[in-house]
N, C-alpha and C positions, 0 to 999 in steps of 0.2 A: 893577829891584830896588827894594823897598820903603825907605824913609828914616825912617820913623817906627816907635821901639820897637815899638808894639802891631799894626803890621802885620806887622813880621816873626818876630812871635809865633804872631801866625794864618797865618801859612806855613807854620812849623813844628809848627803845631796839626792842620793842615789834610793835612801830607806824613805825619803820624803816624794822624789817621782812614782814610787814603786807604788806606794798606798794611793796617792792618786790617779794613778793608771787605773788601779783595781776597784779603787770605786766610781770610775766612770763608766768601767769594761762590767761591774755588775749592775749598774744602772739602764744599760742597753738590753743586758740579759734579760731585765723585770719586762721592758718595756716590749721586745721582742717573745717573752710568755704572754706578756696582753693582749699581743695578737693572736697568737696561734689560740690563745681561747676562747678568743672572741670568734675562729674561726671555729673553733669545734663548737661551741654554742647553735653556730647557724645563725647571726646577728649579724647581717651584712652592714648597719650602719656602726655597729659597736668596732666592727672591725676597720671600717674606712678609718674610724675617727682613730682608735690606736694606731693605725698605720702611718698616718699624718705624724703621731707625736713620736711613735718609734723611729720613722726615717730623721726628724729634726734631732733626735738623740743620736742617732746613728752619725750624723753630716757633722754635727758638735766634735764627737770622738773624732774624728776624722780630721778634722780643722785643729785639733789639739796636740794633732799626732797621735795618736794612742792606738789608730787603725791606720793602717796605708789606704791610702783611696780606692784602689781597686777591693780590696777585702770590704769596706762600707758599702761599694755600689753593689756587688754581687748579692750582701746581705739585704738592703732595700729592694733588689730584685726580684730574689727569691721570696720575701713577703707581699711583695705589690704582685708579683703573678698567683700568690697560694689565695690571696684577695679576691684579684678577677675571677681568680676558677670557679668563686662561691657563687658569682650569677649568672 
């Protein structure tokens, strides 16, 4: 355990990004399942419309830092292509 004020500052700095990171990084995950099941359904409009709210979830993370830009677009990628494939 940390001895100096300013360390165990940044502990407590540190346990407080951490749970925010994670529950932004499981808010994507939910929102990224509502696609792919909307894709396995075979609901091309249930999927469009997830895909809209997952990429805006995705850009959020993103703009938060919590994904590096390049790892968001790949992930909006690879679900806006699994999308097209369905028509």
């Amino acid at each position: 355990m940390a001895n100096i004020k300013s360390a165990k500052k940044r502990i407590l700095v540190i346990e407080t990004k951490t749970a925010r990171n994670k529950a932004i990084k499981s808010k994507v995950k939910t929102y990224i399942k509502k696609v792919h099941a909307a894709i396995a359904s075979g609901d091309q409009v249930a999927a469009q419309a997830a895909l809209v709210a997952a990429t805006s979830e995705i850009d959020k993370a993103c703009s938060k830092g919590v994904y590096h830009k390049n790892n968001a677009s790949r992930k909006v990628a690879r679900l806006a292509a699994a999308v097209n494939k369905m028509a």
